[in-house]
C-alpha positions in Angstrom: 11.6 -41.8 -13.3 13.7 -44.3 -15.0 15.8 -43.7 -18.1 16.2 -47.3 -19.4 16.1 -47.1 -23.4 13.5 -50.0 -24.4 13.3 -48.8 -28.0 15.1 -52.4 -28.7 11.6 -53.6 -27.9 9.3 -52.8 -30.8 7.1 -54.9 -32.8 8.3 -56.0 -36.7 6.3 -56.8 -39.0 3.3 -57.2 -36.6 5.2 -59.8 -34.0 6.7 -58.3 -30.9 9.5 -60.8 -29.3 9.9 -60.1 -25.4 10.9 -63.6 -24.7 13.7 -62.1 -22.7 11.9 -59.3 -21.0 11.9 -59.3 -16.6 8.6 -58.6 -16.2 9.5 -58.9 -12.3 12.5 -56.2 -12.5 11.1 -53.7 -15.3 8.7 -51.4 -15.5 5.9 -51.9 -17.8 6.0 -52.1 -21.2 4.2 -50.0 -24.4 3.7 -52.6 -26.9 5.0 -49.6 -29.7 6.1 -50.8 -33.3 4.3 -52.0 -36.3 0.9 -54.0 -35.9 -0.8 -56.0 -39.2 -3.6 -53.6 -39.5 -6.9 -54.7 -41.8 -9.0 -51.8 -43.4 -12.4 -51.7 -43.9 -12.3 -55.5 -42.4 -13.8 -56.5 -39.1 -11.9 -60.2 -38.5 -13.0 -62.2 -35.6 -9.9 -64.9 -35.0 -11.7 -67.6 -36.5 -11.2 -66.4 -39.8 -7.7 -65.2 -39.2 -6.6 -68.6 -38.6 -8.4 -70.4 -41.9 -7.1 -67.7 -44.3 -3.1 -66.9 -45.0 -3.2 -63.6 -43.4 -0.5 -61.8 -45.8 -3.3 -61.6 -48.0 -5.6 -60.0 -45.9 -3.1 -57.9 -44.3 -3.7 -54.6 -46.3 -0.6 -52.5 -44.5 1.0 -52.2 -41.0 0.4 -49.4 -38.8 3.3 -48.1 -36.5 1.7 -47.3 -33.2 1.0 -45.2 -31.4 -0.6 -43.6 -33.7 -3.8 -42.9 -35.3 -5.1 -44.3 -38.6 -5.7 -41.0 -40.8 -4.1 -40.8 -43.8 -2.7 -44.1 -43.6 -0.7 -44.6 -46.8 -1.9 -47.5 -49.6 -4.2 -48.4 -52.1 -6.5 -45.7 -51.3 -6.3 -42.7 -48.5 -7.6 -43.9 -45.0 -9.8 -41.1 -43.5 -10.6 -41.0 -39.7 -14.4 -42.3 -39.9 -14.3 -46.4 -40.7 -13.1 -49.6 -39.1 -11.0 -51.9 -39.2 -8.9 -54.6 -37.2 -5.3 -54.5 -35.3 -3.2 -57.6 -34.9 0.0 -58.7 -32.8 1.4 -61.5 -32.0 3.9 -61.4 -29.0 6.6 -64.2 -27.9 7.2 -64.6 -24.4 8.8 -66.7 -22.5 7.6 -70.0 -21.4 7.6 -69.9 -17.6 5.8 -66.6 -17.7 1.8 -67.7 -17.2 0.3 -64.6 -15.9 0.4 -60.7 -17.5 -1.8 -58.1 -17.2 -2.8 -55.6 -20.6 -4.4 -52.2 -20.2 -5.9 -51.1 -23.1 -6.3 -47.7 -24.3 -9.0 -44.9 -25.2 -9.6 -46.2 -28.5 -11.7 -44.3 -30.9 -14.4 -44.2 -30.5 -15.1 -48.5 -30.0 -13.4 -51.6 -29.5 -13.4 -55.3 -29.2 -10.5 -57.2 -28.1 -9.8 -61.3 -28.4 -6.2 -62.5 -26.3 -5.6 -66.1 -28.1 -8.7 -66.4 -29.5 -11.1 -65.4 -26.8 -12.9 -62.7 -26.3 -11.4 -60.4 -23.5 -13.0 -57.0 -23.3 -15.7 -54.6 -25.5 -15.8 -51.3 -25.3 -18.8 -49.4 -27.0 -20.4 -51.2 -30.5 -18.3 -52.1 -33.0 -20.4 -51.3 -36.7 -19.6 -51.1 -39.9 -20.9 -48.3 -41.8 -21.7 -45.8 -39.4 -23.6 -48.5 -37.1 -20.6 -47.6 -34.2 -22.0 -46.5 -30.7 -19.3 -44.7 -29.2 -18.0 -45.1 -25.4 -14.8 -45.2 -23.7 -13.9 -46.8 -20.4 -10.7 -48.3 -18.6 -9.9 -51.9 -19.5 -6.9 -53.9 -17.4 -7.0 -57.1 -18.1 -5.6 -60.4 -17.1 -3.5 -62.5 -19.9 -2.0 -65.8 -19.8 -0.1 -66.4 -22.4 -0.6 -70.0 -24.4 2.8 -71.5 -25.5 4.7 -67.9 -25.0 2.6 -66.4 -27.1 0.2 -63.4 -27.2 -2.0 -63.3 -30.2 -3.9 -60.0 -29.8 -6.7 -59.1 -32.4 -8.6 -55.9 -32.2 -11.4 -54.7 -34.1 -11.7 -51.0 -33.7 -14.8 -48.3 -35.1 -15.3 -44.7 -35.6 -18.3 -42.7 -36.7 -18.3 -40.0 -34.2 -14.3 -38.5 -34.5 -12.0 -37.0 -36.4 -9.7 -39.1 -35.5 -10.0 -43.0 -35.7 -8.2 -45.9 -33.9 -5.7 -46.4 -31.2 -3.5 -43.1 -30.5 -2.0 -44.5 -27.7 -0.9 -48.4 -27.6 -1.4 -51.2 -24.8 0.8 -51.8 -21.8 1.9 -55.1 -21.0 3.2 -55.9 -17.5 3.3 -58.0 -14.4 -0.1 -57.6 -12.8 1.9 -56.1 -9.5 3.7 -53.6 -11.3 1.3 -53.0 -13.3 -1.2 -51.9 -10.7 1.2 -50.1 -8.9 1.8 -48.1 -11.9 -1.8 -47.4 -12.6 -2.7 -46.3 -9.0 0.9 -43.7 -8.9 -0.7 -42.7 -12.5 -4.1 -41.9 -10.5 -2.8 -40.8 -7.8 -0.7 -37.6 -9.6 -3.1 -37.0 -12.0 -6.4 -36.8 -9.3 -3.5 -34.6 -7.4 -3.3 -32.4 -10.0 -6.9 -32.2 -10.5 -7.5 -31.0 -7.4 -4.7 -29.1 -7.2 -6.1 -27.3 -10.2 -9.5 -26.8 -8.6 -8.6 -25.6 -5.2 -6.2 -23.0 -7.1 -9.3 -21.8 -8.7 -11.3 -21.8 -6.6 -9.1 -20.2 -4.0 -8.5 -17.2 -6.7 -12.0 -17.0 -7.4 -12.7 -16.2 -3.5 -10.1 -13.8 -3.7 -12.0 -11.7 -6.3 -15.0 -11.9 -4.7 -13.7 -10.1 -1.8 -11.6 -8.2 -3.5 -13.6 -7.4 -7.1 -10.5 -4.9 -8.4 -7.9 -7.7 -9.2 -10.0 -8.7 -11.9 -6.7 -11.0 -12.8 -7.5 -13.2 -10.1 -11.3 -14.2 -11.4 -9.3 -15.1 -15.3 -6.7 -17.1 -13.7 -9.1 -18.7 -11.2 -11.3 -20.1 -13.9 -8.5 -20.8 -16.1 -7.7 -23.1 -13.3 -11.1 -24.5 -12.8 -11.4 -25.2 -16.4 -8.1 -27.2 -16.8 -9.0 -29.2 -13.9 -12.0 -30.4 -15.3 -10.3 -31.0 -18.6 -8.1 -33.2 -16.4 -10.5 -35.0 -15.5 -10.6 -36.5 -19.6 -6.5 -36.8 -20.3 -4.1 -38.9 -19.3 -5.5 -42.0 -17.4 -8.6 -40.5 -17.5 -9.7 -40.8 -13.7 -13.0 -39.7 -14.7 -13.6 -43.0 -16.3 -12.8 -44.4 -13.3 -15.2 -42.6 -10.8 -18.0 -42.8 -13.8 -17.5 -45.7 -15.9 -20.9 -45.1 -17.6 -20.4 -41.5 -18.4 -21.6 -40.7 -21.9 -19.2 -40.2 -24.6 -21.1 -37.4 -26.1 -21.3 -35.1 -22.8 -17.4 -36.3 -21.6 -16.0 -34.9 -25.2 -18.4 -31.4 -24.7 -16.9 -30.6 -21.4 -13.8 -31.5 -22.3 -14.1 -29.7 -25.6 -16.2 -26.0 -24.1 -13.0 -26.0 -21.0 -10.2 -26.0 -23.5 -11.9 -23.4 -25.2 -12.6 -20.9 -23.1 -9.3 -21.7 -20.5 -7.2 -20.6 -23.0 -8.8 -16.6 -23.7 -9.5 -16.8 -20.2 -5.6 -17.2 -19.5 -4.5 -14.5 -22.1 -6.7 -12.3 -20.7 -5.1 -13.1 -17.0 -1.5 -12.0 -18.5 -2.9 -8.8 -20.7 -4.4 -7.6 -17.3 -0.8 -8.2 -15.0 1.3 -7.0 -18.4 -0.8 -4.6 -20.2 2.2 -2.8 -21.6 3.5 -6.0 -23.4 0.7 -7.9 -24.1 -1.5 -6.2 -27.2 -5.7 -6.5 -26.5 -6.2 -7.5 -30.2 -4.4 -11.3 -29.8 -6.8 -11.6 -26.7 -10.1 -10.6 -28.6 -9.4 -12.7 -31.8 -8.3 -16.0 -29.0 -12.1 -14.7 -27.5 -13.7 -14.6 -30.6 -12.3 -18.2 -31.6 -13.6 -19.4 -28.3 -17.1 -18.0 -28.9 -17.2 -19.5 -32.0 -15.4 -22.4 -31.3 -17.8 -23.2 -28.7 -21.0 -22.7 -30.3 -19.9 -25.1 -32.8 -19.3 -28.0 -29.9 -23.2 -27.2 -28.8 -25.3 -26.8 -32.3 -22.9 -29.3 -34.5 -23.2 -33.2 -34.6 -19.9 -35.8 -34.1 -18.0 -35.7 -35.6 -18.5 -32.9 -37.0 -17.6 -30.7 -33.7 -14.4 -32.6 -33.4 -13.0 -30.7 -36.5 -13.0 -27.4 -34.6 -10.4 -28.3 -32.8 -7.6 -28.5 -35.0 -7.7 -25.0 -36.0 -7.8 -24.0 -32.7 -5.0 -26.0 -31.2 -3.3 -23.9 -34.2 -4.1 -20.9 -33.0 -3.3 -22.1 -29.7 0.0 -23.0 -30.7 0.7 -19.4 -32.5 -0.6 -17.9 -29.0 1.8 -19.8 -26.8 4.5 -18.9 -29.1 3.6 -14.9 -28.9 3.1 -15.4 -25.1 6.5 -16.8 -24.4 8.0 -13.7 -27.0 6.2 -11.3 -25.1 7.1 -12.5 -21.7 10.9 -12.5 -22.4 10.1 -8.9 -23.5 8.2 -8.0 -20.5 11.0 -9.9 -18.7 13.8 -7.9 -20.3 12.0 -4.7 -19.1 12.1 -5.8 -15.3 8.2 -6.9 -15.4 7.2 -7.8 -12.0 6.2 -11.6 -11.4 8.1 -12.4 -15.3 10.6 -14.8 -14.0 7.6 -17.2 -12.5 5.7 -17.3 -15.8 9.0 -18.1 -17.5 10.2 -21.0 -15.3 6.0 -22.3 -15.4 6.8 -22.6 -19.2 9.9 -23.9 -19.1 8.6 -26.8 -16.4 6.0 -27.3 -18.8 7.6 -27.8 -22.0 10.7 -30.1 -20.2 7.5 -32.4 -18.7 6.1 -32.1 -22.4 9.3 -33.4 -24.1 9.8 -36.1 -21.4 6.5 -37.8 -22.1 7.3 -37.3 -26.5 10.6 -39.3 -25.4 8.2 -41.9 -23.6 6.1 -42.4 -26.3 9.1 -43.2 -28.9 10.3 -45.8 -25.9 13.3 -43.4 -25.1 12.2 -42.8 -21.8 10.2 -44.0 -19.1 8.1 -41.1 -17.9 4.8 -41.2 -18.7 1.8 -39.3 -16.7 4.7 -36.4 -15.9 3.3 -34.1 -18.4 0.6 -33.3 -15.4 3.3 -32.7 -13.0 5.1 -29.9 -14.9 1.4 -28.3 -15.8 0.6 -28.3 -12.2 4.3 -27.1 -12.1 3.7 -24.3 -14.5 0.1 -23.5 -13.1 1.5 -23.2 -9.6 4.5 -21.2 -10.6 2.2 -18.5 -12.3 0.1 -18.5 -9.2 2.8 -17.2 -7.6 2.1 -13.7 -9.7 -1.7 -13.3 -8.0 0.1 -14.4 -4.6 2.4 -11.6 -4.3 0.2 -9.1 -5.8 -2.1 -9.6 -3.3 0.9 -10.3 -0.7 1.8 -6.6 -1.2 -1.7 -5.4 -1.4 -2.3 -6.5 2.6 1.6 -5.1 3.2 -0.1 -2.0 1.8 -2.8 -2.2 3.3 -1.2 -3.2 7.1 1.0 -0.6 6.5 -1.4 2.4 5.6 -3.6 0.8 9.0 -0.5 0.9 10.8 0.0 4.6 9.5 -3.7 5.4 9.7 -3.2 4.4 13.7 0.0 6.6 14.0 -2.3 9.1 12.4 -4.7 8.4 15.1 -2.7 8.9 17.8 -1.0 11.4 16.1 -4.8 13.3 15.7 -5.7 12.7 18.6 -2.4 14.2 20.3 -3.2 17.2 17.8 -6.4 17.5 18.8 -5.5 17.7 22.4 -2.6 20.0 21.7 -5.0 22.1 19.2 -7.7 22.1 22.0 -5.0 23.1 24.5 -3.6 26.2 22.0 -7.3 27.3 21.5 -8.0 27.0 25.5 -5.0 29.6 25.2 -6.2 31.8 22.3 -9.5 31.8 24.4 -7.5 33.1 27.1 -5.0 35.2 25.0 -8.7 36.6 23.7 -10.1 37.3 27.1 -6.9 39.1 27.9 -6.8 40.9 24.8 -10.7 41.8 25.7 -9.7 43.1 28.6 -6.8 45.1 27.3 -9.4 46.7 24.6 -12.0 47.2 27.2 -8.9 48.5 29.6 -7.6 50.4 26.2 -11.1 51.9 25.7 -11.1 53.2 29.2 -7.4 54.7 28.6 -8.9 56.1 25.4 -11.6 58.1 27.2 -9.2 59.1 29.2 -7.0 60.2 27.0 -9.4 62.5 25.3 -10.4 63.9 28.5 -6.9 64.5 29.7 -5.4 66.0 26.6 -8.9 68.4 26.3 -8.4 69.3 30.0 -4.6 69.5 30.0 -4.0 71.8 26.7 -7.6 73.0 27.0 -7.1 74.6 30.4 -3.7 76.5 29.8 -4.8 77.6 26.7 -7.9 79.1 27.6 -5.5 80.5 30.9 -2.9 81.7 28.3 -5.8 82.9 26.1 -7.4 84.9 29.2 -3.4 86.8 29.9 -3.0 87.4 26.7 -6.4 89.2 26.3 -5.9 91.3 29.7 -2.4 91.9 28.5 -3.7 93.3 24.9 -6.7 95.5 27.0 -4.8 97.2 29.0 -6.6 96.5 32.0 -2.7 95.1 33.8 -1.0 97.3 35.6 2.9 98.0 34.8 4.0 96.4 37.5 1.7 93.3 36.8 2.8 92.4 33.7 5.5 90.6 34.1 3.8 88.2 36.7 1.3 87.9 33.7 4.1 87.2 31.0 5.8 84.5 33.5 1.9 83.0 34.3 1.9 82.9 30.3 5.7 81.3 30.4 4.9 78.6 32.8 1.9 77.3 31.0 3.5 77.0 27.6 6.7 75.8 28.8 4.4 73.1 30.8 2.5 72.3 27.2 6.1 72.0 25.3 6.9 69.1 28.2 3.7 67.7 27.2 4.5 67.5 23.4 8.3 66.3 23.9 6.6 63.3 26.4 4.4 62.4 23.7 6.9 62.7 21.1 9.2 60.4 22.9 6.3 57.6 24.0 5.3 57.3 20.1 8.5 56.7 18.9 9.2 54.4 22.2 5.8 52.5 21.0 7.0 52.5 17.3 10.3 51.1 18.4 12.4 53.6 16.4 13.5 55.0 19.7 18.0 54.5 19.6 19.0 52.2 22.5 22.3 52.9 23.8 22.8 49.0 25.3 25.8 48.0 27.3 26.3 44.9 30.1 26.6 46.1 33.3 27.0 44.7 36.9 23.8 44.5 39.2 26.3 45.7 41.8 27.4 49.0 40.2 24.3 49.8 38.8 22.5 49.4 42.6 25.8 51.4 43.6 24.9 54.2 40.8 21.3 54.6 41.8 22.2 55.0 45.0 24.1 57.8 44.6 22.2 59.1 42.3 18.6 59.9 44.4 20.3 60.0 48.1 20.7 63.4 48.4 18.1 64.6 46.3 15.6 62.9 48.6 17.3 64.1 51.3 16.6 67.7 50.3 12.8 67.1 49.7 12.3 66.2 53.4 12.1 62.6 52.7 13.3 59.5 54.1 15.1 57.1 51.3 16.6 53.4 52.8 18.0 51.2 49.8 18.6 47.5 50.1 20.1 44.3 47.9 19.3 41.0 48.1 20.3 37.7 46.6 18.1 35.1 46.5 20.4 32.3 45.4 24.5 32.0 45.8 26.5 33.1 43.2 30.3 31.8 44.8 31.4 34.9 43.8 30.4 35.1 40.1 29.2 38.3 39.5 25.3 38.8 37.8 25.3 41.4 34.7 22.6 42.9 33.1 21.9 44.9 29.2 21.0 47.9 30.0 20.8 51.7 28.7 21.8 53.1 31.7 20.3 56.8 30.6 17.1 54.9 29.7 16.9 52.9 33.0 17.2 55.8 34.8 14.7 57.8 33.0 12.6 54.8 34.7 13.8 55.4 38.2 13.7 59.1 37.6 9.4 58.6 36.6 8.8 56.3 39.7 10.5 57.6 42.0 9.2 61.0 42.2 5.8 60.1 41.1 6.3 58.5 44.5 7.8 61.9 45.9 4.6 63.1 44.6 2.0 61.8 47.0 4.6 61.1 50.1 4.4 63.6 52.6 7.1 65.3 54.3 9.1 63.2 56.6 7.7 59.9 54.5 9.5 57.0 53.9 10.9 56.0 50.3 12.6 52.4 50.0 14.7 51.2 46.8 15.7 47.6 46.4 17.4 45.5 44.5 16.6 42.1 43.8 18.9 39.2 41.9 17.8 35.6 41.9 18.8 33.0 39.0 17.6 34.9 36.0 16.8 38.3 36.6 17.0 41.6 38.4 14.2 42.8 40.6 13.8 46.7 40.8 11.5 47.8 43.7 10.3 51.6 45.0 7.9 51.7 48.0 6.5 54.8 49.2 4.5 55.7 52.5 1.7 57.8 50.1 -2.0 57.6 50.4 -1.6 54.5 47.9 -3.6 53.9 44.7 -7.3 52.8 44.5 -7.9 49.4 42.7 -10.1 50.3 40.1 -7.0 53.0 39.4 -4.4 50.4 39.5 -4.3 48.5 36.3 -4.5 52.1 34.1 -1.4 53.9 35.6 0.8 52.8 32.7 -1.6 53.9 30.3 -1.3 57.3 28.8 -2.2 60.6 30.6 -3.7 58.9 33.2 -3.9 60.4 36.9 -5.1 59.4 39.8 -6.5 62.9 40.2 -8.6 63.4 37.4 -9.3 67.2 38.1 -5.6 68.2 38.0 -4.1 70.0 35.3 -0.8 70.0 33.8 -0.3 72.8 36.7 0.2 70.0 38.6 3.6 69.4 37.3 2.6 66.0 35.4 1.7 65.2 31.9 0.6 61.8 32.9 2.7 60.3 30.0 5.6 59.3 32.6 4.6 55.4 33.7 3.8 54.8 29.4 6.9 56.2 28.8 8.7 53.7 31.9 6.7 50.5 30.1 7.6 51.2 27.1 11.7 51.0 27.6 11.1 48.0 30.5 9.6 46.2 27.4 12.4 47.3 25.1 14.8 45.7 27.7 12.8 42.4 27.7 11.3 43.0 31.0 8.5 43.6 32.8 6.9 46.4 34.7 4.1 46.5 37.3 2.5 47.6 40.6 1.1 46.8 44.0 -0.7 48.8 46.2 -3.1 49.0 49.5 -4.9 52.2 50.1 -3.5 54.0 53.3 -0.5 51.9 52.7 1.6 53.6 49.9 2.1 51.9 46.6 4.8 50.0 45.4 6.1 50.0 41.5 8.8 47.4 40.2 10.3 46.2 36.7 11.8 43.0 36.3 15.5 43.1 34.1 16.9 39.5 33.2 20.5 38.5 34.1 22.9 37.9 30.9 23.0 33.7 30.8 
């Protein structure tokens, strides 16, 4: 972009001197400045010549510019005709130029030095005009260093009548290499334009919630198709023969509906800033705006647009406000719309510098569109950026959930497989419980219905008479035994519930393995020494303790209520001269407590019920017997308290053997 100032070159007075312009050096050049200009007169250069043209020459027109509202003699609307003229000095040694001509409104012929170079639609006066409009770069040679350039220009079908933009004038090299960059950017930005739409309009069809993404994507279509009319006009250039009619429609029907189509893009992404009611009245505008372009006539159509560039202009103004706002409150995606505007509006002012011959930038107002367009793309881009990082991230969770599910699954099967089994157990215990319970009723009828009926019967002979003197004190000690054996009964009982209901008082202390194997020793030796029995006790350790001594927490008075139960339940059913073994047992984490006997053994459908209450072996046997059967539940009982375990093993003909399990202190 180059920055020279050629404002030094305008045209005075309707002659433009460039006599020392480097055609080969400089860029191209806008012949701006004041051209003779003859209302309501269509002069061919024939007359021109024969006639002084001061007196023809109603006024000069600065150009660019159109001719509405011209001032003189009389107020120039933007239907009529009339004819432009400039004369331009050159230099003598230059013989070859090249002129592009304009989109004139809405027809044009055009004589270089008296010969008819180019014609652009029909020229008619009186509303005789056929419109058209087509790109014209034509060859000059200059005749003497002179340009004499006559025009004759008609409108009946625009607002707007005569050249808004002015010829360039330049070497034919630069000036086709000028033309084709112009092209080149702007066909650039029309497809830029396109594929942006098109591209968002994919998006929402596969993704029909970011309803943002279909406004912005026709927005984007529609400008590129409007594109297609500014500017250079490339579609002039693919369809030379386009009608002027159907070109200023489309152009017309895109501008109108782009811009709702873009408010409604930024009320959807800012809801909270922009207000739905400046969106509906832009929609309405459009509707109406619209229909006008379709059922209207030119020019009639063409006057539509100045309101609505109006309210185009009020729009813009609110949008930018309402952006800084939305910026100001930390608005996602602000920034990009800001900077689109800003690229915009520098572009904008760049090309308004151009056209007063300030600055040479023409065609960039494209660039800082596309610029703008591109920047605001950015919004949809990372919306739907952080939709897929959503949505990778919930598949990547959903897939930790997975395996996480499935690891539940397996671990929930697993902890069912062992509720099953806990349920099977617990099956058996209640089927093994019902059992007990049977048993218990017909222990407790047989072992206080028995003595009581016994006591019952004493009592009775006693209160007859029918006992001799001397017999009743046998009878008063029968009657002794039995209740003292029913008080046992009740205490056992007593003790097991309170055992079961753990509100039993523990008396816990730690206490070697070695002196409590040393204690028990002591304790039974000679009292199964007395009964006629053999006793043998024995320690083991299972692993090497390097002289560290193993501990226990025991209550000793409880642990040997334990002993006490098993051991003579073994003296029970071992014959004289029998054998009864006690060992102890330490390996890494507990004590083993073990009593054999050389008894008559226990029966296996007996074995898993001799912890349960009042159960015997001997089901016939009485509390006579000298057993409430309450003596193993009571042993269970404080083993469990202890955090142990108790159980038994036995063979028939081959004693029985009962152990509990204390652990060691850690």
């Amino acid at each position: 972009m180059h920055t020279e100032d050629v404002s030094k070159y305008r045209a005075q007075g309707g002659v433009l001197v460039l006599d020392s312009y480097d055609w080969d050096r400089k860029h191209s050049l806008r012949l701006n400045g004041e051209w003779l200009f003859y209302w309501k007169q269509l002069w061919v250069p024939e007359v021109l010549q024969l006639e002084p043209e001061v007196e023809r020459a109603v006024r000069y027109v600065e150009l660019p510019s159109d001719w509405n509202g011209l001032n003189g003699p009389q107020d120039i609307p933007g239907r009529g005709y009339g004819t432009y003229r400039l004369t331009i000095k050159i230099a003598p040694d230059v013989d070859t130029l090249t002129l592009k001509m304009p989109y004139v409104r809405t027809a044009y012929k055009l004589w270089v030095n008296g010969e008819l170079a180019a014609a652009v639609g029909e020229v008619g006066a009186f509303g005789n005009s056929k419109p058209h409009y087509s790109s014209k770069v034509i060859v000059v040679k200059p005749q003497f260093g002179t340009l004499d350039l006559i025009i004759q220009a008609s409108n009946s079908h625009h607002r707007s009548g005569g050249m808004w933009d002015t010829p360039v004038l330049g070497s034919p090299e630069r000036m086709q290499s000028e033309l084709q960059l112009n092209l080149s950017i702007e066909t650039i930005v029309v497809g830029g334009l396109l594929i942006l739409g098109i591209h968002h309009l994919s998006l929402y069809a596969f993704r029909r919630k970011e309803k943002e993404s279909v406004y912005f994507g026709i927005f984007c279509v529609l400008m590129g198709i409007r594109s297609l009319f500014l500017g250079e006009s490339v579609i002039y250039y693919w369809f030379p023969g386009i009608s002027w009619y159907v070109s200023n429609v489309l152009e017309y029907i895109c501008y109108f509906i782009a811009v709702p189509s873009c408010l409604m893009f930024l009320y959807l992404v800012y809801p909270h800033e922009m207000k739905r009611w400046p969106v509906l009245v832009m929609s309405w505008l459009s509707v109406l705006s619209t229909l006008a372009v379709l059922l209207l006539s030119p020019p009639w159509f063409t006057y539509g647009m100045l309101l609505y560039e109006w309210a185009v202009k009020v729009a813009a103004v609110y949008v930018v406000a309402m952006m800084m706002v939305a910026h100001w409150r930390r608005r996602e995606g602000t920034i990009f719309v800001l900077f689109g505007v800003g690229a915009y509006l520098t572009t904008l002012a760049a090309e308004m510098l151009y056209e007063n011959d300030r600055l040479y930038a023409g065609g960039i107002t494209f660039i800082g569109f596309l610029i703008g367009v591109l920047s605001v793309s950015f919004i949809v881009g990372s919306r739907f950026s952080k939709a897929i990082t959503t949505v990778e991230s919930l598949s990547r969770q959903m897939k930790e959930l997975n395996a996480g599910l499935e690891q539940k699954i397996r671990e929930r099967t697993a902890e069912l497989e062992r509720i099953n089994l806990s349920l099977e157990l617990v099956n058996e215990d209640l089927a093994r419980m019902e059992t007990s319970r049977r048993h218990l009723l017909s222990n407790i009828s047989h072992d206080l219905g028995t003595p009581m009926t016994l006591i019952q019967g004493y009592v009775e002979a006693l209160m007859d008479g029918v006992v001799d003197r001397e017999q009743e004190q046998q009878y008063l000690k029968l009657i002794h035994n039995r209740i003292t054996g029913l008080n046992r009964l009740i205490k056992d009982l007593f003790q097991l519930s309170k055992l079961e209901a753990r509100q039993m008082e523990f008396d816990i202390q730690i206490v070697d393995t070695e002196e409590l194997f040393q204690f028990f020793v002591e304790r039974y030796e000679l009292e199964l020494a007395g009964a006629g029995i053999r006793f043998e006790t024995s320690s083991y350790r299972l692993t090497p303790t390097e002289g560290r001594t193993t501990q226990v927490r025991v209550d000793m008075n409880r642990i040997d209520q334990v002993l006490t139960n098993i051991i003579y339940n073994a003296v029970k059913y071992t014959p004289k001269g029998g054998l009864i073994q006690l060992q102890f047992t330490v390996d890494e984490h507990a004590l083993v407590v073990q009593v054999q006997d050389s008894g008559a053994g226990i029966a296996p459908e007996d074995l898993p019920y001799i912890f349960d209450r009042f159960y015997k072996k001997d089901k016939s046997r009485n509390t006579s017997g000298g057993g409430s059967g309450l003596g193993l539940a009571i042993a269970k009982e404080i083993i469990d308290y202890h955090g142990g375990r108790i159980w038994a093993q036995s063979r028939l003909g081959q004693g029985a053997r009962l152990a509990f399990m204390l652990p060691l202190v850690k």
